[in-house]
C-alpha positions in Angstrom: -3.6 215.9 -76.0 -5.5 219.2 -76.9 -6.9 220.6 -79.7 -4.7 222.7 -82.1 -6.1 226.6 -82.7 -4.5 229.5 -84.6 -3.8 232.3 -81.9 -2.3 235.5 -82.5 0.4 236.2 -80.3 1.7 239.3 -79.5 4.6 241.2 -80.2 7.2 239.8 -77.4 10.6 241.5 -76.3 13.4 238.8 -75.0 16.8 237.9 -74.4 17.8 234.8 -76.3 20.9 232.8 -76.7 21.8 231.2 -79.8 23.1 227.5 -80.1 24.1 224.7 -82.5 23.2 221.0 -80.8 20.9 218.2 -80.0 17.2 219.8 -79.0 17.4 217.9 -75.7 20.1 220.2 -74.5 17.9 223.1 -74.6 16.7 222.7 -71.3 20.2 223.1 -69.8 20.7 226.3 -72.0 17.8 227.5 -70.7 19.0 227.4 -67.3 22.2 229.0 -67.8 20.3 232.1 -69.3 18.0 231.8 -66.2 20.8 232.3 -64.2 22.1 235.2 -66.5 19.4 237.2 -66.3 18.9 237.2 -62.9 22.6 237.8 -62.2 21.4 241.0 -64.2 18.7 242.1 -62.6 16.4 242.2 -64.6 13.1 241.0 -64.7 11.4 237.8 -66.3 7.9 239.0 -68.3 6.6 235.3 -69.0 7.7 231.5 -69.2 11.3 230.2 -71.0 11.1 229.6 -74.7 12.5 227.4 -77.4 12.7 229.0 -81.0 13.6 225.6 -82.7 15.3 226.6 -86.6 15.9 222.6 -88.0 14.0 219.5 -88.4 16.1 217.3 -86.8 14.7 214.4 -89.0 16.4 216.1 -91.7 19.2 217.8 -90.8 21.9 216.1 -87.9 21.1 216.8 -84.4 24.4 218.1 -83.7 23.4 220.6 -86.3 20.6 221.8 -85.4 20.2 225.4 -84.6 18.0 226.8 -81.7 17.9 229.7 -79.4 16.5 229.9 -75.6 14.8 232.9 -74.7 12.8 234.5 -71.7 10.7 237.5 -72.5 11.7 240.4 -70.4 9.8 243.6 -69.4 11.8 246.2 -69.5 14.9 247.4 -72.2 17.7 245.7 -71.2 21.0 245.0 -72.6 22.4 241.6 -73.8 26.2 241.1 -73.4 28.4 238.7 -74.7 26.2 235.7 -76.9 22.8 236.8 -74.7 20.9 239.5 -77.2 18.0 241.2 -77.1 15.5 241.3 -79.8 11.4 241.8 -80.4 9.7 238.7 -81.8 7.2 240.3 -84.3 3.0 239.8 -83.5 2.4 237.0 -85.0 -0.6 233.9 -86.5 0.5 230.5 -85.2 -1.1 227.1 -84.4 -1.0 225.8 -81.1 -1.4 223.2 -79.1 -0.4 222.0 -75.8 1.8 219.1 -75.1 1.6 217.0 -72.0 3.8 214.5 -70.9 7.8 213.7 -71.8 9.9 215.9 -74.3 10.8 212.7 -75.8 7.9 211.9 -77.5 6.7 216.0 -78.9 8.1 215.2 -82.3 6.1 211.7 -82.6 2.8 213.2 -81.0 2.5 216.8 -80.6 4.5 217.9 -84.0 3.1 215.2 -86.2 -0.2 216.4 -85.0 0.1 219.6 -85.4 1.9 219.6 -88.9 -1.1 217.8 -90.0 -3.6 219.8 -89.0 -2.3 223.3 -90.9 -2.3 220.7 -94.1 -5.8 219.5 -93.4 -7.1 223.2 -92.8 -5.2 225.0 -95.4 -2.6 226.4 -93.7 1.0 226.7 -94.9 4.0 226.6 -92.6 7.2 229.0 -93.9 10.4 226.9 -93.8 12.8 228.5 -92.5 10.3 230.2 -89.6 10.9 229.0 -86.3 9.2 226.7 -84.3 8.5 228.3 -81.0 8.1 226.3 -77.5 6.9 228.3 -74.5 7.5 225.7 -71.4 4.5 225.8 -68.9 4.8 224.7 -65.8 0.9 223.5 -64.8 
């Protein structure tokens, strides 16, 4: 597992799509807006995200609330549940996770969420926690 690091990471136009559901769905999700975009036309700026809005150890997981997103170069329209929005510059802590999705809450969060109590760091509830899926 890597080290975690604050970043900051710049301001980020995309085309997300909002939905209410288990976390291990997003992956699907993020296929269909794949396929929507490039229906489209228009062009992918960067790897698929997840913007992740619940803990699902506290809230149900057919509850949750999450979007998928791509970040897209030019201005492009959203239609129908597929908007367009800026994601603001931004401090966050990283880290990289490696391995199964199954086990990023027990390793990769846990670590993480640590680490910006150990350092001093706050996290905002109610911010979302954002995934970017590299392919390496």
């Amino acid at each position: 597992m890597s080290e975690v690091k604050i970043v900051q990471v710049p301001k980020v136009q995309i085309l997300s799509h909002s939905h209410i559901g288990p976390y291990d769905e997003a992956s699907s999700h993020l296929d269909e807006l794949y396929q929507w975009i490039m229906r489209k036309g228009y062009a992918i700026a960067g790897a698929g995200m997840g913007l992740y809005l619940d803990d699902p150890t506290k809230v149900d997981p057919v509850k949750c609330r999450y979007e998928v997103c791509y970040p897209v170069l030019e201005t492009c329209d959203g239609g129908g549940e597929v908007i367009r929005k800026v994601l603001p510059v931004q401090e966050v802590a990283v880290m990289d996770h490696q391995g199964a999705l199954g086990n990023i809450m027990s390793l990769t969060y846990a670590a993480i969420f640590t680490w910006i109590g150990q350092n001093g760091y706050i996290y905002e509830p109610g911010e979302p926690l954002r995934e970017v899926y590299k392919v390496s």
